[in-house]
C-alpha positions, 0 to 999 in steps of 0.5 A: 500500500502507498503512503498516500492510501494508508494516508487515507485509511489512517484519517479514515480510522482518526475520524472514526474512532474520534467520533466514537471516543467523544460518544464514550467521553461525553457519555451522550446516552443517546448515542451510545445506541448508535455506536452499539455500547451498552448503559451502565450504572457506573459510566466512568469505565466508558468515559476512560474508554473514550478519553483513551479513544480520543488519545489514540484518534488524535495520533493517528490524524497527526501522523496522517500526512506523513505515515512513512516516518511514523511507522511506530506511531502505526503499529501503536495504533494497530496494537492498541486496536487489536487489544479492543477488539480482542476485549470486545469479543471475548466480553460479548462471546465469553463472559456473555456481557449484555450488549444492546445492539450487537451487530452494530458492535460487531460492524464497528469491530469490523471497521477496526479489523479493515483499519488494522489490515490497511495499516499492517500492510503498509508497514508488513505488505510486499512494497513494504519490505521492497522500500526497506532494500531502496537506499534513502534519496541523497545518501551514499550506500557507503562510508567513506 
């Protein structure tokens, strides 16, 4: 994948997990339906949820414009995601924890695993490991 898609797919998830993170922070109860979250009693959990969200949103719509020397920052964001996800699943499907409308929890897992392939082949993808061997621009292959 070029710089320029992963670009694309980095603002993509930014704004996407923003929107979600402020949902959470702000605890907006009507909107929590729309994201797929579930009510509780002791809302902090989800507030702490969101504020790490916008943390993580925010990063990845700084290094946005120039993925190529962020590439730490991209695997963060993978790794952080890949967590959730895991999180999400085994509290849905193992612990059997209410959730409201679980497709629509399932779809924005499913958001988050498209971001995570779009980001893990741009930094472990084929032209990935080609640009590795390519010399940088205005250096010499040599001491001297």
């Amino acid at each position: 994948m070029s710089s320029e898609r992963v670009a694309l797919v980095l603002r993509v998830d930014g704004i996407f997990n923003l929107l979600a993170g402020l949902v959470l922070q702000l605890y907006f109860r009507p909107a929590l339906a729309l994201i797929g979250w579930p009510e509780t009693e002791t809302p902090i959990y989800a507030m702490v949820l969101g504020s790490a969200l916008i943390g993580l949103s925010l990063a990845v719509l700084w290094i946005a414009p120039k993925p190529q020397a962020n590439r730490s920052t991209i695997l963060a964001s993978i790794i952080a995601k890949g967590l959730a996800g895991g999180t999400i699943l085994y509290a849905a499907f193992v612990q059997q924890t209410f959730i409201p409308k679980p497709a629509l929890l399932a779809a924005a897992v499913g958001a988050q695993v498209l971001f995570v392939i779009g980001e893990a082949w741009y930094l472990w993808g084929p032209q990935a490991s080609a640009a590795a061997r390519k010399p940088a621009r205005g250096r010499s292959r040599r001491r001297r």
